[in-house]
N, CA, C and O of each residue as an XYZ file, in Angstrom:
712
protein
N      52.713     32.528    182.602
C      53.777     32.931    183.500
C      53.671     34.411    183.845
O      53.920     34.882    184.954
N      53.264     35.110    182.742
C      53.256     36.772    182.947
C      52.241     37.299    183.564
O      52.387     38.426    184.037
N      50.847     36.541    183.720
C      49.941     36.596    184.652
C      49.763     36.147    186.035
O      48.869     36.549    186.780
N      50.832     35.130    186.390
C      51.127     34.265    188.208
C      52.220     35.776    188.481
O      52.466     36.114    189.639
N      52.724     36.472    187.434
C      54.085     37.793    188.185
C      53.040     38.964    188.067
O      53.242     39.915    188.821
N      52.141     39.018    187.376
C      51.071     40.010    187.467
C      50.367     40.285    188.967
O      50.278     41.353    189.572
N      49.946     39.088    189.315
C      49.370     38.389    190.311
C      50.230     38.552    191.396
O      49.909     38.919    192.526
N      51.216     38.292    191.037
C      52.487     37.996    192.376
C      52.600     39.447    193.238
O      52.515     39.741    194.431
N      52.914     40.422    191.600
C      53.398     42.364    192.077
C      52.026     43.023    193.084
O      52.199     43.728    194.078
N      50.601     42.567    192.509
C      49.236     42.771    192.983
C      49.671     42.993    194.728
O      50.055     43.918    195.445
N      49.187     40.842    194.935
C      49.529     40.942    196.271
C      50.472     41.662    196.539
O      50.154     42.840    196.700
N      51.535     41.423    196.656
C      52.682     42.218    197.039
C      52.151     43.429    197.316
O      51.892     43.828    198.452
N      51.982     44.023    196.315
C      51.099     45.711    196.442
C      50.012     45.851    197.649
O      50.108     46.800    198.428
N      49.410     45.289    197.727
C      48.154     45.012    198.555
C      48.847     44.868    199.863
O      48.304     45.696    200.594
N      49.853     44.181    200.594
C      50.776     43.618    201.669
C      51.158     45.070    201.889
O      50.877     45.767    202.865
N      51.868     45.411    200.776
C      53.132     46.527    201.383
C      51.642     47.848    201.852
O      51.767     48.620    202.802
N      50.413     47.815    200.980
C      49.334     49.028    201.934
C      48.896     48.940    203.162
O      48.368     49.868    203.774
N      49.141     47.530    203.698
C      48.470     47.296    205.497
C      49.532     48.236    205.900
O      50.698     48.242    205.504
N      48.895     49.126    206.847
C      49.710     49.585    207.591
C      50.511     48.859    208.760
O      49.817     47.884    209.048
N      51.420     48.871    209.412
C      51.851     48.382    210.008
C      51.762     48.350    211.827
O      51.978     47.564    212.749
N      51.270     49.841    211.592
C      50.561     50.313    213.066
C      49.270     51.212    213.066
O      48.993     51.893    212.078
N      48.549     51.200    214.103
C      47.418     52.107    214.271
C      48.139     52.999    214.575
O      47.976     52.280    215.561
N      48.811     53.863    214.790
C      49.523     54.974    215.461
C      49.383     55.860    214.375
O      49.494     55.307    213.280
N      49.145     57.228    214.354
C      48.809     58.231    213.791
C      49.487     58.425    212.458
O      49.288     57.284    212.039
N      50.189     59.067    211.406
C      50.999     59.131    211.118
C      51.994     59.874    210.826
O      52.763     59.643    209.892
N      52.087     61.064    211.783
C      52.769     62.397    212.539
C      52.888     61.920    213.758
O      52.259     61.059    214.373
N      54.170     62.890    214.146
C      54.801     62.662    215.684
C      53.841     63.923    216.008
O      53.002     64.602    215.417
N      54.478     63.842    217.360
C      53.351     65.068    218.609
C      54.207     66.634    218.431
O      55.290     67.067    218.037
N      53.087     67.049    218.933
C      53.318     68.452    218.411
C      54.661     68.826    219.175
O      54.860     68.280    220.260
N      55.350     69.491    218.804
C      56.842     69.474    219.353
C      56.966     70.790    220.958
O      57.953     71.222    221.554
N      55.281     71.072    221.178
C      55.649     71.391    222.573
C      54.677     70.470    223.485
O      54.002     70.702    224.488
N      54.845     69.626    222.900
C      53.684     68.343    223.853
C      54.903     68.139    225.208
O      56.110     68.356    225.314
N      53.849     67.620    226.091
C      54.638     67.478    227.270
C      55.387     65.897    227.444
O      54.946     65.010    226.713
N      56.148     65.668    228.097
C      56.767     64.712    228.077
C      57.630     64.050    229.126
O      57.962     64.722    230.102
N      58.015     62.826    229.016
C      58.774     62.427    230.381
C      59.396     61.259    229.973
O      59.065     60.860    228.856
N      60.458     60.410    230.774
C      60.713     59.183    230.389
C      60.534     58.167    231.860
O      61.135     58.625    232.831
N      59.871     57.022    232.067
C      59.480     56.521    233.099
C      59.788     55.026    232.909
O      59.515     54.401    231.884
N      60.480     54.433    234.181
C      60.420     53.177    234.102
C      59.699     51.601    234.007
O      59.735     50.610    234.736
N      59.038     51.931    232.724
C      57.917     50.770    232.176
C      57.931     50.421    230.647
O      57.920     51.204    229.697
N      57.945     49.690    230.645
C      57.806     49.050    229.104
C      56.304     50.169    228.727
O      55.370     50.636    229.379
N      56.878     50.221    226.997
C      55.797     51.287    226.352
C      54.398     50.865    226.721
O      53.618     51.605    227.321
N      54.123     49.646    226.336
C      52.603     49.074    227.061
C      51.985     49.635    228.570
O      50.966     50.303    228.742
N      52.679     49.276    229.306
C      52.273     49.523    230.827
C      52.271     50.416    231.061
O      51.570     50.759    232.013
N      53.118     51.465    230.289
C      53.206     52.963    230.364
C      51.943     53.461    229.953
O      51.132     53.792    230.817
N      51.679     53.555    228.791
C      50.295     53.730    228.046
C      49.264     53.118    228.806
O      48.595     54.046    229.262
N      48.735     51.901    229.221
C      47.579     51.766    230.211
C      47.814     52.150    231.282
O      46.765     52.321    231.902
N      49.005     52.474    232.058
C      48.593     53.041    233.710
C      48.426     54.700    233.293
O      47.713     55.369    234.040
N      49.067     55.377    232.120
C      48.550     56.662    231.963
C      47.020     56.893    231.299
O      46.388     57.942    231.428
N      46.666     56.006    230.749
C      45.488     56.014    230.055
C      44.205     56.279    231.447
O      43.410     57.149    231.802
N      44.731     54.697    231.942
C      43.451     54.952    233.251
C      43.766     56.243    234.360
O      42.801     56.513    235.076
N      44.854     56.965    234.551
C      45.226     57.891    234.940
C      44.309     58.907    234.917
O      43.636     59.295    235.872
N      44.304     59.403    233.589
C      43.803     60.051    232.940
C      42.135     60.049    233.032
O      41.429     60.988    233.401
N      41.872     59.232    232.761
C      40.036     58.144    232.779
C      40.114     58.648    234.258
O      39.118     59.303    234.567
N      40.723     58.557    234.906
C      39.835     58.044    236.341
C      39.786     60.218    236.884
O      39.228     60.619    237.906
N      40.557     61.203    235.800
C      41.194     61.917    236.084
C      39.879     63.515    234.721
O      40.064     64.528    234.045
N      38.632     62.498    235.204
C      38.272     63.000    233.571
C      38.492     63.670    232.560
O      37.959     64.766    232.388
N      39.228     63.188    231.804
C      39.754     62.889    230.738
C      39.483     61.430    229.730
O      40.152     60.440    229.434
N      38.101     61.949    229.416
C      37.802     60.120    228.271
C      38.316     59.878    227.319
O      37.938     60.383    226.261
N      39.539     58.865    227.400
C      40.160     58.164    226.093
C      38.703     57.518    225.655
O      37.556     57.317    226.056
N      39.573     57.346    224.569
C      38.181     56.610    223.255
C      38.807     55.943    222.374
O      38.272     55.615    221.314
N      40.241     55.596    222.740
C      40.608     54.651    221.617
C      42.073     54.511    222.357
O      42.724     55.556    222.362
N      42.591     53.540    222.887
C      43.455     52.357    223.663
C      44.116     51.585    222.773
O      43.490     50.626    222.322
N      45.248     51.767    222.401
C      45.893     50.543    221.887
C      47.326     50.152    222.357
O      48.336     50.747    221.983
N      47.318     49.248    223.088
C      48.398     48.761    224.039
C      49.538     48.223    222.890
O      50.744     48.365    223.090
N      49.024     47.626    221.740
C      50.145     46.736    221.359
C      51.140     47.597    220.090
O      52.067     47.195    219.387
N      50.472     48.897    220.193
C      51.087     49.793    219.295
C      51.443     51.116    220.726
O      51.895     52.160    220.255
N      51.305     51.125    222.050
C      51.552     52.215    222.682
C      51.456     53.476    222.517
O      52.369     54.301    222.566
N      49.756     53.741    222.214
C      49.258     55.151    222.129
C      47.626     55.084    222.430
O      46.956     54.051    222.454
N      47.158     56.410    222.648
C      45.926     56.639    222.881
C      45.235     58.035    222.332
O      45.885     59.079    222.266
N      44.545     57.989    222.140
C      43.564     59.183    222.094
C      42.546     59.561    222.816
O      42.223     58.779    223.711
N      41.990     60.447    222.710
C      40.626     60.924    223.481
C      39.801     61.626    222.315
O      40.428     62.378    221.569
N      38.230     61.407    222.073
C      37.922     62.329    220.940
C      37.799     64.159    221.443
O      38.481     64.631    222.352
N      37.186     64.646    220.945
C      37.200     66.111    221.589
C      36.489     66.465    222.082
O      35.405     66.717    221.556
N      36.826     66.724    223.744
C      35.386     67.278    225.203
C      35.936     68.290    225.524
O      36.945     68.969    225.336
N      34.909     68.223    226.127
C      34.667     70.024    226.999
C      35.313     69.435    228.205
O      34.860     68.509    228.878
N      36.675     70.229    228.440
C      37.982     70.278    229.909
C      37.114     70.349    231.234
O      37.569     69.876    232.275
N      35.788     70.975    231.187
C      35.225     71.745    232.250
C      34.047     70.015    232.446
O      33.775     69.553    233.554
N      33.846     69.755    231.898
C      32.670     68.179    232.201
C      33.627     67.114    231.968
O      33.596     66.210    232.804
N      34.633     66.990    230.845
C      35.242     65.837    230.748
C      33.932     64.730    229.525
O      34.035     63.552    229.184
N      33.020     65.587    229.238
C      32.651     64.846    228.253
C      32.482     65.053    226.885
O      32.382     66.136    226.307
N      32.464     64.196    226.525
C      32.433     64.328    224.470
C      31.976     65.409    224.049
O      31.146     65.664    224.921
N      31.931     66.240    223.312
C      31.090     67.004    222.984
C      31.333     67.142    220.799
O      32.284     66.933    220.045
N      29.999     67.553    220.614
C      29.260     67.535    219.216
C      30.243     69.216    218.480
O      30.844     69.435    217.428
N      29.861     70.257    220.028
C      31.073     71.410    219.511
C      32.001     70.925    218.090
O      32.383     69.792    217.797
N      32.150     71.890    217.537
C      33.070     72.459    216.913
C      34.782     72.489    217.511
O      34.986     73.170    218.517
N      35.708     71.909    217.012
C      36.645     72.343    218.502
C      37.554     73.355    217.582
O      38.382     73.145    216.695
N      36.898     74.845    218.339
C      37.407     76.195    217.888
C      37.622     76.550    219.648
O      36.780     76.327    220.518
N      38.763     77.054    219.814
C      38.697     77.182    220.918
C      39.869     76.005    222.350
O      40.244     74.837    222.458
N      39.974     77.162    223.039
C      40.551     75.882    224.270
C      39.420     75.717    225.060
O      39.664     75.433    226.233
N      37.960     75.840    224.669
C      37.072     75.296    225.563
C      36.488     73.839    225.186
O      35.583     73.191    225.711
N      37.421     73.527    223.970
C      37.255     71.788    223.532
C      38.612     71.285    222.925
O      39.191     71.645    221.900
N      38.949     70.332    223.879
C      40.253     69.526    223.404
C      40.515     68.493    223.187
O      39.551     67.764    223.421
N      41.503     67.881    222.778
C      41.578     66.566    222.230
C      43.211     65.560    222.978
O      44.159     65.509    222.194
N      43.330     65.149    223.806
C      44.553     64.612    223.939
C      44.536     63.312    223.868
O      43.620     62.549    224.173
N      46.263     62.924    223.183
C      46.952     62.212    222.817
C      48.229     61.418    223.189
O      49.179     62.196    223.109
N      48.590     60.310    223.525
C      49.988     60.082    223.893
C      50.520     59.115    222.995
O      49.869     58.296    222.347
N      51.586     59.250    223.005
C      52.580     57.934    222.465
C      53.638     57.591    223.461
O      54.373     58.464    223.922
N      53.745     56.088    223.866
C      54.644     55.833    224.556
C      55.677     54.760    224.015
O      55.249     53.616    223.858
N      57.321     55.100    223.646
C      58.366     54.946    222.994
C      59.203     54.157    223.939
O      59.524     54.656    225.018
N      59.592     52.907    223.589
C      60.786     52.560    223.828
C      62.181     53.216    223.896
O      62.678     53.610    222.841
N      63.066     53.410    225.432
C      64.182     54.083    225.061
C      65.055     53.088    225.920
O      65.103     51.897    225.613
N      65.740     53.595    226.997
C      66.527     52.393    227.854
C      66.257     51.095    227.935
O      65.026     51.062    227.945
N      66.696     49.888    228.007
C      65.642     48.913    228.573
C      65.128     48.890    229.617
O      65.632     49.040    230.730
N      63.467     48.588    229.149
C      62.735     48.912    230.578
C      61.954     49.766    230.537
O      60.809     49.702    230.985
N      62.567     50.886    229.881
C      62.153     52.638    230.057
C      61.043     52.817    228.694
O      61.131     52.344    227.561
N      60.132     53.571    229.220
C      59.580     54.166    227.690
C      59.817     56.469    227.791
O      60.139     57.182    228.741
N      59.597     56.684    226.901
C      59.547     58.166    226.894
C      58.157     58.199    226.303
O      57.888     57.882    225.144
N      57.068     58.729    227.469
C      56.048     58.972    226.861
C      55.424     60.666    226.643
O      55.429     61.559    227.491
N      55.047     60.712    225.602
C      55.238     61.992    225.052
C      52.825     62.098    225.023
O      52.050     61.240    224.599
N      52.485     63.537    225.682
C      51.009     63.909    225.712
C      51.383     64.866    224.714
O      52.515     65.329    224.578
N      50.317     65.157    223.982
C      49.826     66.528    223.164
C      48.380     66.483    223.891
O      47.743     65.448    224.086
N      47.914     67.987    224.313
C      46.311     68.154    224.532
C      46.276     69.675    223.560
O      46.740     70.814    223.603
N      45.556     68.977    222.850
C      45.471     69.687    221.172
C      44.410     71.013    221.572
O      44.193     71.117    222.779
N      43.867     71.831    220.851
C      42.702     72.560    220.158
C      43.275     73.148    219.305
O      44.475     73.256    219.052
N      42.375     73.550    218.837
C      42.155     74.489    217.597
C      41.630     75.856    217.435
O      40.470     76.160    217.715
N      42.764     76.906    216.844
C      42.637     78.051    217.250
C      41.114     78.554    216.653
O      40.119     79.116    217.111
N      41.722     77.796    214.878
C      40.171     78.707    214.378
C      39.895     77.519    213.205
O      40.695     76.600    213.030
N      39.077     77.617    212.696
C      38.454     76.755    211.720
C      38.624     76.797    209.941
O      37.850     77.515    209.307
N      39.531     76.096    209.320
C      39.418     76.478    207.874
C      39.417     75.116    207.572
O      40.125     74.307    208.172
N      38.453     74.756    206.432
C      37.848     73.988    205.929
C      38.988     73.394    204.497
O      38.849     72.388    203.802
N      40.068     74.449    204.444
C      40.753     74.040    203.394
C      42.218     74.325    203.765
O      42.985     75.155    203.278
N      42.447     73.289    204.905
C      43.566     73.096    205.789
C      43.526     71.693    206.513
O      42.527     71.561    207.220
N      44.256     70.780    206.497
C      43.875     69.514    206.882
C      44.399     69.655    208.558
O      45.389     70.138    209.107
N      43.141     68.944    209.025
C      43.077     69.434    210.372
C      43.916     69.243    211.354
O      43.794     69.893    212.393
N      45.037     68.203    211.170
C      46.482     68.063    211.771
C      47.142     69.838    211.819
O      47.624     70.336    212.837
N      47.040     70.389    210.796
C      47.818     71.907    210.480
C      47.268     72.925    211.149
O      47.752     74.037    210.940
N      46.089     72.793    212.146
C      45.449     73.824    212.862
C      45.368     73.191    214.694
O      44.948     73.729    215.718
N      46.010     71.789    214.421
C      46.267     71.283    215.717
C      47.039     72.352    216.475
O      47.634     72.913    215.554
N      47.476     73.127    217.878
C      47.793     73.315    218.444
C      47.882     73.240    220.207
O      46.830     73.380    220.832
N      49.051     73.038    220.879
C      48.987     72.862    222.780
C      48.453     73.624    223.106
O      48.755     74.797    222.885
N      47.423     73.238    223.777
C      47.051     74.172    224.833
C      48.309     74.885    225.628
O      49.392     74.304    225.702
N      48.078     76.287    226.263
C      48.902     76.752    226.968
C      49.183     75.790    228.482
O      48.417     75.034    229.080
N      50.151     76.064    228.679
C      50.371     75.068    230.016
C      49.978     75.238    231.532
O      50.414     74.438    232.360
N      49.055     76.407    231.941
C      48.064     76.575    232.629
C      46.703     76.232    232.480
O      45.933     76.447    233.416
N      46.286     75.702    231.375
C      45.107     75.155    230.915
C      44.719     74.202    231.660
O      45.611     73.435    232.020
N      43.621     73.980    232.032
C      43.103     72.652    233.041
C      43.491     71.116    232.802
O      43.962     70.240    233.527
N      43.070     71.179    231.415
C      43.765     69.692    230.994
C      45.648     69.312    230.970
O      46.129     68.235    231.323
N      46.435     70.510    230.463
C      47.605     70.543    230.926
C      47.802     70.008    232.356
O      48.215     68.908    232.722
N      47.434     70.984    233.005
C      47.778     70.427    234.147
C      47.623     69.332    234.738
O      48.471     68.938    235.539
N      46.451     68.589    234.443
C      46.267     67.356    234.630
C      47.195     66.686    234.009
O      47.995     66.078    234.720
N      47.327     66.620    232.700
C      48.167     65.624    231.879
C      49.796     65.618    232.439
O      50.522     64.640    232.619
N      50.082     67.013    232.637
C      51.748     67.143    233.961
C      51.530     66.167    235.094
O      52.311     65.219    235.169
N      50.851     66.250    235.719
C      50.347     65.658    236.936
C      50.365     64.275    237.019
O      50.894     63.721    237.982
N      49.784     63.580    236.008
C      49.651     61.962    235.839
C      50.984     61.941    235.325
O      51.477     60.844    235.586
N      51.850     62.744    234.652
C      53.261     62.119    234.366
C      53.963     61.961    235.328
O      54.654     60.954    235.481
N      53.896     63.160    236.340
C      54.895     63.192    237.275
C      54.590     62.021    238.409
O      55.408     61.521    239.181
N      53.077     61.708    238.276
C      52.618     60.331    239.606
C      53.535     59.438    238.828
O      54.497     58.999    239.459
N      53.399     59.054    237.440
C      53.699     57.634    236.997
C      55.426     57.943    237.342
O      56.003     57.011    237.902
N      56.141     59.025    237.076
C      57.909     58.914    237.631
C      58.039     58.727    238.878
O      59.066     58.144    239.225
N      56.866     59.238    240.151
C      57.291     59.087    241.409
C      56.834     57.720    241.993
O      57.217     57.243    243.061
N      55.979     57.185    241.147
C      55.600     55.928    241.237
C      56.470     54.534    240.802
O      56.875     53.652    241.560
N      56.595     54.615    239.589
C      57.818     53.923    238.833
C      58.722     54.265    238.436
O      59.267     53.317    237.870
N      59.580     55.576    238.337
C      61.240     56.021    238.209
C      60.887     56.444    237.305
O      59.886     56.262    236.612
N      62.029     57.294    237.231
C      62.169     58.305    236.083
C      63.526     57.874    235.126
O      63.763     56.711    234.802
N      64.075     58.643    234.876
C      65.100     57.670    233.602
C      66.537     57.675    234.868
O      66.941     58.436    235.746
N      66.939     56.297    234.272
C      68.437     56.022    234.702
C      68.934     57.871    234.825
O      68.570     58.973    234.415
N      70.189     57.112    235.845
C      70.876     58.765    235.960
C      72.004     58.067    234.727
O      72.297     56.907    234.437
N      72.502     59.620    234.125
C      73.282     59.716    233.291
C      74.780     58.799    233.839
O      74.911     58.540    235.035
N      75.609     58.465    233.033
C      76.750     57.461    233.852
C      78.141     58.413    234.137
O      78.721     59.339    233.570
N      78.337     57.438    235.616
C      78.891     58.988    235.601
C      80.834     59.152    235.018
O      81.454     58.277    234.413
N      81.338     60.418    235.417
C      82.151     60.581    234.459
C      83.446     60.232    234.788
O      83.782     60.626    235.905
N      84.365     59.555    234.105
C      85.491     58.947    234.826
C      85.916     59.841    235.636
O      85.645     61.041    235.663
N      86.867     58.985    236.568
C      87.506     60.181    237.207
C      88.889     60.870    236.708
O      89.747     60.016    236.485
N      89.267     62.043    236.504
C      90.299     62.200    236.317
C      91.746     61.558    237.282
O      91.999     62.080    238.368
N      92.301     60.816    236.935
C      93.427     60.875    237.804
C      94.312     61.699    238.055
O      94.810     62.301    237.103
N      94.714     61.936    239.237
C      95.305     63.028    239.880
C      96.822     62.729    238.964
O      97.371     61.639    239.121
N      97.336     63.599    238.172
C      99.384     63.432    237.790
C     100.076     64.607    238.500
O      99.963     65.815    238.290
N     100.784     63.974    239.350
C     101.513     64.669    240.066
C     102.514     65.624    239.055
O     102.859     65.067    238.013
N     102.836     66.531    239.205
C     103.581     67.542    238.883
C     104.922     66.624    238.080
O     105.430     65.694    238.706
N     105.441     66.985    236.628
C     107.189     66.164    236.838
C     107.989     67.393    236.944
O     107.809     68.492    236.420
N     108.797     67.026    237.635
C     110.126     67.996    238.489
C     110.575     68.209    236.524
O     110.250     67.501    235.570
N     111.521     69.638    236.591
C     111.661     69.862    235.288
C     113.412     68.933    235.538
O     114.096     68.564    236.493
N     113.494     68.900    233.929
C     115.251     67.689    233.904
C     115.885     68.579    234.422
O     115.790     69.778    234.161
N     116.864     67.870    235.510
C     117.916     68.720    235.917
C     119.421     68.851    234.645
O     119.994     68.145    233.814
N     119.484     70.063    235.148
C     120.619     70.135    233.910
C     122.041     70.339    233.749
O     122.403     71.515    233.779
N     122.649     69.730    233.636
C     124.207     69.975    233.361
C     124.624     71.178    233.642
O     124.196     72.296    233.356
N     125.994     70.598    234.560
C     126.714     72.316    234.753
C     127.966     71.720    233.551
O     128.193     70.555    233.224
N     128.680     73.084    233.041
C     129.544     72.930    232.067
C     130.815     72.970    232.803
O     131.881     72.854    232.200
């Protein structure tokens, strides 16, 4: 009996290590660019993906059923892979995640990463940083957000606010003469 509950905790153990998503396991760098657009997270993520692709910018890893992508790290100026070192904003790396928010709506959030400088005893998430937002790839990555809102909407407008009803003035109590 104490070996089928031995057995039992194992699996169990083994179950609870699958991860549950390919998705990274950090959110985006908190000046990544961002938007919210009217598409389910999926459709969001492949019409920005090929956006991007057709926009050179080579993703290298697509996953629709978790709504994110990557690109490995190229040179902004060819749009291709490169072996580089990525020290520098002359090699970058971008990223999206696209989030369920309204129904309908996703908020999809880009990071286009580099790396200022190189330390070997710093895990390389901690030297991730945005490119400045004049950077070539920035601008691109603004650009495909703003096609996909003028293309498919941007978020519901906020609802709007009751109206106050107008209360007429009350006359003050008239008052007794003595």
């Amino acid at each position: 009996m104490r070996a089928v509950l031995v057995a039992w905790l194992v699996g169990v153990g083994l179950i609870g290590c699958q991860p549950g998503t390919t998705r990274p396991p950090y959110p985006p760098v908190p000046e990544a660019a961002f938007t919210e657009v009217r598409l389910a997270p999926r459709e969001a993520t492949r019409l920005l993906a090929e956006a991007l692709q057709a926009d050179s910018i080579p993703t290298t890893r697509v996953d629709l059923q978790d709504a994110w992508f990557e690109t490995s790290w190229f040179d902004p100026a060819t749009g291709q892979h490169t072996g580089d070192r990525p020290i520098g904003p002359g090699v970058v790396r971008v990223r999206a995640w696209a989030d369920a928010t309204n129904p309908g709506n996703s908020k999809v959030t880009v990071e286009t990463l580099y790396h200022p400088l190189t330390d070997p005893s710093v895990p390389d998430r901690e030297l991730d940083r945005q490119v400045p937002r004049d950077h070539p790839v920035a601008i691109k990555v603004r650009a495909a957000l703003q096609n996909l809102v003028k293309q498919y909407g941007g978020p519901p407008a906020p609802p709007a606010a009751p109206a106050e009803a107008e209360v007429a003035p009350v006359p003050p109590p008239e008052q007794e003469s003595p």
